[in-house]
C-alpha positions as protocol buffer text, in pm:
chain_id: "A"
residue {
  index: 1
  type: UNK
  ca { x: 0 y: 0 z: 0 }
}
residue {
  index: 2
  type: UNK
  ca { x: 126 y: 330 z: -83 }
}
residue {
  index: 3
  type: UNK
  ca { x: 80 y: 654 z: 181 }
}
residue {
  index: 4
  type: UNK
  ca { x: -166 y: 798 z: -67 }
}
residue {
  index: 5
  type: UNK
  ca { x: -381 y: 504 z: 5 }
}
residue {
  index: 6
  type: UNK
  ca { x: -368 y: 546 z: 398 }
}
residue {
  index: 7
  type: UNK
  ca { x: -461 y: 884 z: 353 }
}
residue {
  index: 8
  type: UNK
  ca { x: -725 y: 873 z: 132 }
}
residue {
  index: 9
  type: UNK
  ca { x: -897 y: 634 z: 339 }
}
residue {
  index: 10
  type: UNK
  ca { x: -853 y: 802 z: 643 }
}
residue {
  index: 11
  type: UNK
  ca { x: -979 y: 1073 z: 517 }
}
residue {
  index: 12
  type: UNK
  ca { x: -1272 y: 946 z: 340 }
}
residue {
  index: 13
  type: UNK
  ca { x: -1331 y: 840 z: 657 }
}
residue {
  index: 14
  type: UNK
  ca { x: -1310 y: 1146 z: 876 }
}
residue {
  index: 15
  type: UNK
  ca { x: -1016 y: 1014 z: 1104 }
}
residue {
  index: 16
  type: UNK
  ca { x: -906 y: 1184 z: 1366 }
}
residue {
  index: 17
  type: UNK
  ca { x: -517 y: 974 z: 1351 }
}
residue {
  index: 18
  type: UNK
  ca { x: -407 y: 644 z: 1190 }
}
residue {
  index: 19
  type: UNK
  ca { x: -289 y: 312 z: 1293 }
}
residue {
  index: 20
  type: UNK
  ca { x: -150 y: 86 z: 1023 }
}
residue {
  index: 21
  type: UNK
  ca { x: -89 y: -300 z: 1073 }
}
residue {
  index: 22
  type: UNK
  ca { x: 39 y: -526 z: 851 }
}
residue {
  index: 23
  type: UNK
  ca { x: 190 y: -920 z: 865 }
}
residue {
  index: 24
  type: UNK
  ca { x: 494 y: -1084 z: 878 }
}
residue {
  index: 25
  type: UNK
  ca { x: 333 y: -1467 z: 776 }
}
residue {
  index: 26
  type: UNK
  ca { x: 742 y: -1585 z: 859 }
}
residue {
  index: 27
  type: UNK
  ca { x: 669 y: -1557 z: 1227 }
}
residue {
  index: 28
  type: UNK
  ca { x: 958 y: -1281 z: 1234 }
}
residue {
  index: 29
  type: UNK
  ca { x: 747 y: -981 z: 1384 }
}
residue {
  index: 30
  type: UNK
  ca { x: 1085 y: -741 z: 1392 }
}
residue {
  index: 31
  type: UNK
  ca { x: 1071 y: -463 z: 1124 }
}
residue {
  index: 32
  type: UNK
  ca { x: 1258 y: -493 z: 824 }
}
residue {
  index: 33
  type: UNK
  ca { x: 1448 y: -207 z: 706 }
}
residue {
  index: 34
  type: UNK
  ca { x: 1123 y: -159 z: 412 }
}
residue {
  index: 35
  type: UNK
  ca { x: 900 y: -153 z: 700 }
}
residue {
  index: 36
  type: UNK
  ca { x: 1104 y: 111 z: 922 }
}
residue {
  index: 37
  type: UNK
  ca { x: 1144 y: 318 z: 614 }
}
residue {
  index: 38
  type: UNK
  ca { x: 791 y: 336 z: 488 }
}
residue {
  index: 39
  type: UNK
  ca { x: 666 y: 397 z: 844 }
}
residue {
  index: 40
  type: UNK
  ca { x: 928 y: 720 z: 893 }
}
residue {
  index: 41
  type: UNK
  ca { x: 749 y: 813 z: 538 }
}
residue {
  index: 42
  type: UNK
  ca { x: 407 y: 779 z: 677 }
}
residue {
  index: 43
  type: UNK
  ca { x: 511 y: 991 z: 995 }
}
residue {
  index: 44
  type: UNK
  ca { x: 660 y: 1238 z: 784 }
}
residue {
  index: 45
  type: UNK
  ca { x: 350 y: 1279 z: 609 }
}
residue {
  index: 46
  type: UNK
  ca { x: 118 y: 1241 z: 895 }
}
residue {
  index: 47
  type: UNK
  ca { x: 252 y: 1536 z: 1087 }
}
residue {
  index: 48
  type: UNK
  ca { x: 251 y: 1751 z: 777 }
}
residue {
  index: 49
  type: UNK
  ca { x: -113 y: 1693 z: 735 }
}
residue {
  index: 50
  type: UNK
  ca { x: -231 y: 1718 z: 1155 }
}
residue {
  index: 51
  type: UNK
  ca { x: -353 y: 1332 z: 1077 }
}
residue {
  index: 52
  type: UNK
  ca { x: -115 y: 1204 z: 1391 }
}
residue {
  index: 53
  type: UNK
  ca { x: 43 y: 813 z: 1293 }
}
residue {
  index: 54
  type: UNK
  ca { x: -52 y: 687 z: 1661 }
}
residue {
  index: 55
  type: UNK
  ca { x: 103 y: 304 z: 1613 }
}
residue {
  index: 56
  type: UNK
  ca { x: 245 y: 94 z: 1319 }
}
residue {
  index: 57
  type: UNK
  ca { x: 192 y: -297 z: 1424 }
}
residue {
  index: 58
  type: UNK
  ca { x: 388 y: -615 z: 1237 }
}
residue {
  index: 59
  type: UNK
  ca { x: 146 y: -910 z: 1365 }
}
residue {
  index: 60
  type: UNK
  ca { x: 259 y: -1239 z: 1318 }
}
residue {
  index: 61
  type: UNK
  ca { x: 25 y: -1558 z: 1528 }
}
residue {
  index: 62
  type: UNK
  ca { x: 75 y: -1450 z: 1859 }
}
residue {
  index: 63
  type: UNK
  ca { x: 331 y: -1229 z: 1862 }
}
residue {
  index: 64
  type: UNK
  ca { x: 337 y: -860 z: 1750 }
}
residue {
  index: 65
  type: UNK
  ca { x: 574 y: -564 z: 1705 }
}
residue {
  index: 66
  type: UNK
  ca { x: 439 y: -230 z: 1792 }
}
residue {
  index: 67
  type: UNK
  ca { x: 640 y: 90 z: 1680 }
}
residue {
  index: 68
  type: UNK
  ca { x: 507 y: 280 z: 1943 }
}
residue {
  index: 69
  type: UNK
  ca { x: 604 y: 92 z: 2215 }
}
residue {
  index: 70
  type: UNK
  ca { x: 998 y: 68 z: 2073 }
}
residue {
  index: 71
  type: UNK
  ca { x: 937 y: 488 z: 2093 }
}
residue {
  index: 72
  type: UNK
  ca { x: 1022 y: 458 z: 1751 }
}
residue {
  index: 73
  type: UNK
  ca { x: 724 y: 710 z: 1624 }
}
């Protein structure tokens, strides 16, 4: 999905912030360097706009990685 996408659907939808998820279906929930580099994007672009990012998850069975609890948004 491309940041243009988030957006337009949030606001379509008359967000008030975002929080994106995707999967990891290798088990491996840490982010890959794509994933840390699309979600700086996304934060980049979400402060510009006043549409705060509040979490980026990587889900993967029962584990999870959340980017806000690394402090890394």
């Amino acid at each position: 999905m491309m940041p243009r996408e988030v957006f337009q659907i949030a606001l379509l939808n008359n967000a008030a912030s975002i929080i994106i998820t995707h999967n990891h279906p290798s088990g491996y929930v840490l982010p890959s360097q794509t994933d840390n580099k699309f979600t700086q994007r996304l934060k980049k672009l979400s402060d510009m706009m006043h549409l705060p990012l509040r979490d980026h998850f990587i889900v993967s069975g029962q584990y999870y990685y959340s980017y806000a609890e690394h402090e890394e948004l």
